[in-house]
C-alpha positions in Angstrom: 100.9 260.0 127.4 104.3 260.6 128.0 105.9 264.0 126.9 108.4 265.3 125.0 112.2 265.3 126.8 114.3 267.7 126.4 118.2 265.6 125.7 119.7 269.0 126.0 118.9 269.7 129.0 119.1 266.5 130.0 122.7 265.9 129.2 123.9 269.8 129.4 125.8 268.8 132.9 127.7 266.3 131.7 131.1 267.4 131.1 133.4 266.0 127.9 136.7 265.1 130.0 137.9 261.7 129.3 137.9 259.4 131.9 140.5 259.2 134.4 142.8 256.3 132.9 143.4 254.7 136.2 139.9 254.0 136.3 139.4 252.4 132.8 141.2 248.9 133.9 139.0 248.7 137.2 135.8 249.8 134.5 136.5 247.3 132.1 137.4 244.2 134.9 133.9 245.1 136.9 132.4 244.7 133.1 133.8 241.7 132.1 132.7 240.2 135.5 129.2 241.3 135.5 128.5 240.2 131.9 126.3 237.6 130.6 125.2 235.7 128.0 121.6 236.5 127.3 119.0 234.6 129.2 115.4 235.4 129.0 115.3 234.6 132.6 117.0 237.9 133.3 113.9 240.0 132.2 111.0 237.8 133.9 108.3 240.1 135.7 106.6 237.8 137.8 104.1 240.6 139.1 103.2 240.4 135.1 103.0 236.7 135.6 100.8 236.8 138.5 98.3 239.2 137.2 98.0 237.5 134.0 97.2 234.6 135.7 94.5 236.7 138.0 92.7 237.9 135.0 92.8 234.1 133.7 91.4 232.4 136.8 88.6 235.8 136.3 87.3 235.4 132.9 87.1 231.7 133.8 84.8 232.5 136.1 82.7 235.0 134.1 82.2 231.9 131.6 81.0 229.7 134.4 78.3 232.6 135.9 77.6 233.2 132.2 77.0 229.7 131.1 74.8 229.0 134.4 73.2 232.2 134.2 71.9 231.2 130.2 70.9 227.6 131.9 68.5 229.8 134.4 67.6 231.6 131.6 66.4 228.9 128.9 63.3 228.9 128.1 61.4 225.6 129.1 63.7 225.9 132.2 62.1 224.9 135.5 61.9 228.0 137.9 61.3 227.0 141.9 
């Protein structure tokens, strides 16, 4: 479970100066460059992917060892 934060602590360092104003046009070009229009492609997790396709490819083969081991299990069934 994940606790409590603290946002005072957490932000007491920050100091309220504005920002230096030769900075803001270099700021607001590197912003304009580096923004996009939304694309779910930019939030794909294929380690989520993968895994949900592990558990999958699993539970598929639960069913098959279930279903074969109800076959075995039948009664009437041959037994060698």
């Amino acid at each position: 479970m994940r606790k409590h934060r603290d946002e005072d602590a957490d932000f007491a360092n920050i100091d309220d100066d504005t920002a230096d104003p030769k900075m803001m046009p270099l700021v607001q070009q590197l912003i304009r460059q580096q923004t996009r229009h939304w694309d779910g492609k930019m939030v794909a997790d294929p380690v989520q992917e993968r895994l949900l396709e592990i558990i999958a490819l699993k539970k598929k083969a639960l069913r098959k060892h279930s279903k074969s081991q109800s076959k075995a299990a039948e009664p009437g069934a041959a037994r060698i």
